[in-house]
C-alpha positions in Angstrom: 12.8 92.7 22.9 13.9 95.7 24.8 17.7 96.6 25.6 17.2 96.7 28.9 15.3 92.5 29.1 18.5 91.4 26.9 20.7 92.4 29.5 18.6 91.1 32.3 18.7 88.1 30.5 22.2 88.1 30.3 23.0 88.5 33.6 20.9 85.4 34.7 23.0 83.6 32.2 26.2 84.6 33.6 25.0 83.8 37.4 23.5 80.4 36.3 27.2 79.7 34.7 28.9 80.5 37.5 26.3 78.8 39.9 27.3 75.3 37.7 30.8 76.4 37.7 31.2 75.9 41.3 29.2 73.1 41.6 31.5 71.7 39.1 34.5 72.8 40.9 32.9 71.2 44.7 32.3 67.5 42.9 36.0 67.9 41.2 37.5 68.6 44.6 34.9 65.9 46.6 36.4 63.4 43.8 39.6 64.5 44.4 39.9 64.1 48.3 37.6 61.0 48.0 40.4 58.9 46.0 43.3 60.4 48.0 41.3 58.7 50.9 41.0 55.7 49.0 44.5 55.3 48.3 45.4 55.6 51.4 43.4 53.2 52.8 44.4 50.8 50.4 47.9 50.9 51.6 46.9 50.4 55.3 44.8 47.2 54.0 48.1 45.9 51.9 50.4 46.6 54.8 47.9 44.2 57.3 47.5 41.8 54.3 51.4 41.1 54.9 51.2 39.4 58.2 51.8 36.2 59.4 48.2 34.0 59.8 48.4 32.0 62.6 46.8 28.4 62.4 45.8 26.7 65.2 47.7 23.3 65.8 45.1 21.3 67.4 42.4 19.6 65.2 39.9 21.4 64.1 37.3 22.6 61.5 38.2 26.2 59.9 35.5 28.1 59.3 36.5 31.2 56.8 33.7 33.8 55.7 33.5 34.7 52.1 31.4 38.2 51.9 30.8 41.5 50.2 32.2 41.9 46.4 34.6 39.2 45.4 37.7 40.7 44.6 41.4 40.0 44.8 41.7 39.8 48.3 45.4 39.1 49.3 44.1 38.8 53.5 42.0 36.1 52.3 44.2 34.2 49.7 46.7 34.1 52.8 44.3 32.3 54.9 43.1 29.6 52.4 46.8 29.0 51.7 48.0 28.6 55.4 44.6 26.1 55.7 46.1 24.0 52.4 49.0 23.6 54.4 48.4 22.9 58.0 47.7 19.0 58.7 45.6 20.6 62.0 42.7 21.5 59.8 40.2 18.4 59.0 37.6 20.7 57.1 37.2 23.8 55.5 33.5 25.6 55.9 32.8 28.7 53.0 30.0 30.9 54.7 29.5 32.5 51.7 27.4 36.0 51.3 28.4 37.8 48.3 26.3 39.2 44.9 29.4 38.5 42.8 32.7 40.7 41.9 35.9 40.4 39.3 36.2 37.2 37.0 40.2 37.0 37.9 39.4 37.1 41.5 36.8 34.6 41.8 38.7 32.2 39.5 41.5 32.5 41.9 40.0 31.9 44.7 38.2 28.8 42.7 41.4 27.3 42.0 42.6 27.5 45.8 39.5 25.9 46.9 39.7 23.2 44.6 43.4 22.6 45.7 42.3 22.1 49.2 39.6 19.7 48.2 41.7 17.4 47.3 43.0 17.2 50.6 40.2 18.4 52.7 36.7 18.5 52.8 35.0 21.4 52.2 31.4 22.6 52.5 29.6 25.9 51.2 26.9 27.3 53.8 24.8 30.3 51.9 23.3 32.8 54.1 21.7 35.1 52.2 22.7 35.2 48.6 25.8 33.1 46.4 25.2 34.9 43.2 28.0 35.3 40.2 31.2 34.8 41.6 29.9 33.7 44.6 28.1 30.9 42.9 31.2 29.8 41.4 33.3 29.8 44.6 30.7 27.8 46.0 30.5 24.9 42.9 34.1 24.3 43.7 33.0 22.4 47.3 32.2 19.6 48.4 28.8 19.7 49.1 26.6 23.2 49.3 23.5 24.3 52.4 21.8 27.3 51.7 17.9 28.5 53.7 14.9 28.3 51.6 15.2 31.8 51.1 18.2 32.7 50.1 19.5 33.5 46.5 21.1 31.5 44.3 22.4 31.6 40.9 23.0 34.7 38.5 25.5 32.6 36.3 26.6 35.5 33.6 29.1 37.7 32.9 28.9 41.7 32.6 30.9 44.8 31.8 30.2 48.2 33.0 31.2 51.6 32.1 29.7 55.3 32.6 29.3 57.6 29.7 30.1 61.1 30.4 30.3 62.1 27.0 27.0 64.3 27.1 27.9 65.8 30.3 30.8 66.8 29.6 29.8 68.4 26.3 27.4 70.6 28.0 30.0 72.1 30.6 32.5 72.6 27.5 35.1 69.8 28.3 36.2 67.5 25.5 38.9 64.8 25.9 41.3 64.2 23.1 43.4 60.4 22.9 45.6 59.4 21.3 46.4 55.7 20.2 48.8 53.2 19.3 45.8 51.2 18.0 41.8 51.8 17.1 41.2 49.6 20.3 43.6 50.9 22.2 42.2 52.4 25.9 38.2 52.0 24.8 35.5 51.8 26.3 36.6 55.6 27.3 33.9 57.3 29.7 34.7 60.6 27.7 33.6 59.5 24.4 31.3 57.5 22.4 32.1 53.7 21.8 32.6 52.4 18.3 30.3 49.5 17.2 33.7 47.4 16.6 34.6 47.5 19.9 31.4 46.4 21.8 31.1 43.6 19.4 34.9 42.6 20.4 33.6 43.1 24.3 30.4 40.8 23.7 32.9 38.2 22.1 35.1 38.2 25.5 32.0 38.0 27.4 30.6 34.8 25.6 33.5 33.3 26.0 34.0 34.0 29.5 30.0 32.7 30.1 31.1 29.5 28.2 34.0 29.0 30.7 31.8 29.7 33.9 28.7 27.2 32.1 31.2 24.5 31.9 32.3 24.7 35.2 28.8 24.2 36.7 28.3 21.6 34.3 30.9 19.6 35.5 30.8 20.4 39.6 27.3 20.2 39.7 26.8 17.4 37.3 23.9 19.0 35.5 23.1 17.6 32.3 23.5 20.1 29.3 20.1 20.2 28.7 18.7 21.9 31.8 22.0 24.2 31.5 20.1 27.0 29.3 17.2 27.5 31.8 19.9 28.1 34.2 22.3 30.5 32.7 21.0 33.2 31.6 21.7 35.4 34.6 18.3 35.0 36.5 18.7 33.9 39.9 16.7 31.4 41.9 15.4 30.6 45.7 17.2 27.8 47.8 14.1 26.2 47.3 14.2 26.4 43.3 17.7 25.7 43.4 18.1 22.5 45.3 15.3 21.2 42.6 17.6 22.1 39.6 20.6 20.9 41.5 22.0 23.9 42.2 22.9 23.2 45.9 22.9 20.0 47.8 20.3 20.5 51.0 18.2 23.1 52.7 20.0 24.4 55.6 22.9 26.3 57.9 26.2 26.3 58.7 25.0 23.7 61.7 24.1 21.3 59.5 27.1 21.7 57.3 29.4 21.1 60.4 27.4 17.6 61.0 27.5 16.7 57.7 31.2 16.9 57.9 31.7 15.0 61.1 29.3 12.1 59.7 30.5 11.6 56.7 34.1 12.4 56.5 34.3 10.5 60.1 35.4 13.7 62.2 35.8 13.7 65.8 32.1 14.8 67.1 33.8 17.6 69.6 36.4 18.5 66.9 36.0 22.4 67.0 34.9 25.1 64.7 37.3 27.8 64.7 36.9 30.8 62.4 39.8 32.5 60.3 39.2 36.4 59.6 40.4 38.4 57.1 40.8 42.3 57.1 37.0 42.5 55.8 36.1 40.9 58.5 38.2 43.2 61.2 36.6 46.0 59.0 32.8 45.1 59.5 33.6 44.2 63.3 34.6 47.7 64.0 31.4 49.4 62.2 31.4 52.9 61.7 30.4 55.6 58.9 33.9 56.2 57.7 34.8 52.4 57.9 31.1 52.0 55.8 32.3 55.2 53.4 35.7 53.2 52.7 33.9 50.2 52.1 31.4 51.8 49.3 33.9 53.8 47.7 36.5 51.1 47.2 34.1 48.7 46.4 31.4 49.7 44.7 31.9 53.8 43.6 35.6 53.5 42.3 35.4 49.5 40.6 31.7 50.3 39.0 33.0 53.9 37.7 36.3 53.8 36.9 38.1 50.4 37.1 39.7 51.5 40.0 41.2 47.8 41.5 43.3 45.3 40.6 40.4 42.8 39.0 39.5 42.3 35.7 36.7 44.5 34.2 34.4 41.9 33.5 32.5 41.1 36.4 30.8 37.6 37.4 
């Protein structure tokens, strides 16, 4: 090979390193803006978390919407708190639409449903999917409507994490811990993860699995040996699901509201007033920055990097 081909070859080398070098550099900085943004945000959500809900004082059925990822939701915790309280409200209806979200969130929000209960009754109505933690919120009610169509189930547990290891290798960054103990801060994106510690990850997971089993065993009154069929993260139709005992009937929100009225002997003009949180404000006021917030918060940043106040294993 000629002098002169070596150098040409070269010299592509040295542009192609420098073309990755600033790619590098853009996603570093896009990254970088992206969770100042984030932060941000989050503050302005905290600071409208912190008022005062206002419940109406005549009769009525609250009607609060449970959608998007389940996480620790301080807007929402407010409102089911405020509902607990206030004599004014006769029934509680969960429009529930979510595919699931963080195991300490949805068991909090479990437990505050099933403290209402025992004073009020409550009904789920599924619109288009209860899956995960959305299934669970939705075994702590009364009685649970969901359309023929709509999805049902996914009773599991997960734990996600990127690996970055290779990529990183090949732009020539290595990441060096150090650690108190050999479990210490692991899964790490930047390197590989010991056997140990997966096997210690799968043992959390089963036992979190058994927990969320034994809850639908007992809210749902399915016997133990349909249970396996059922929980092994596969997800069903309201029209499978009503057959396995999953929910209670085929229908809407409509339905729920009569169902309440007949059988916990409501007033039949008793009205339906809904509750919102900030989500709710948030999807009302649609835009591509609000929709950008939304995904990076909620699905880029949790999925990626823990970034959120919920546990890493996900229902």
């Amino acid at each position: 090979m000629s002098k002169k081909t070596e150098t040409l070859q070269e010299i592509v080398k040295i542009n192609l390193d420098r073309k990755n070098a600033k790619k590098w550099r853009f996603i570093s900085i896009l990254l970088l803006i992206s969770l100042v943004f984030v932060v941000f945000f989050q503050v302005e959500m905290i600071n409208k978390a912190n008022k005062d809900i206002r419940i109406h004082k005549v009769n009525h059925i609250a009607h609060v919407k449970i959608q998007g990822v389940v996480y620790q939701n301080k807007a929402l915790l407010k409102v089911l708190k405020a509902i607990e309280k206030e004599n004014s409200v006769k029934g509680l209806i969960l429009e529930i639409n979510t595919p699931g979200g963080g195991v300490v969130a949805a068991e909090i929000i479990y437990n505050h449903i099933k403290r209402i209960k025992k004073k009020k009754p409550i009904i789920a109505s599924v619109s288009t999917l209860a899956t995960s933690a959305g299934y669970l919120i939705a075994s702590a009610t009364d009685r649970i409507y969901a359309h023929k169509t709509s999805i049902i189930g996914s009773i599991g547990v997960l734990m996600q994490w990127p690996d970055f290891k290779d990529l990183l290798d090949n732009v020539g960054i290595k990441s060096k811990t150090l650690r108190s103990g050999k479990f210490k801060a692991l899964p790490n994106p930047a390197e590989d993860t010991p056997a140990y510690v997966i096997e210690d990850l799968q043992n959390k997971i089963d036992e979190m699995h058994t927990w969320f089993v034994d809850i639908v065993t007992k809210e749902r009154s399915i016997p133990l040996s349909k249970i396996p069929a059922m929980t092994d993260g596969r997800v069903f139709t309201g029209m499978t699901s009503i057959k396995m005992g999953l929910i209670d009937a085929i229908g809407n929100m409509d339905d729920g509201v009569e169902w309440l009225k007949e059988q916990k002997q409501l007033e039949e003009d008793m009205e339906v007033i809904t509750y919102e949180t900030d989500e709710d404000a948030l999807r009302n006021d649609f835009s591509f920055k609000n929709f950008l917030i939304s995904f990076i918060t909620k699905k880029i940043l949790p999925d990626w990097f823990g970034y959120n106040s919920s546990s890493p294993f996900r229902l």
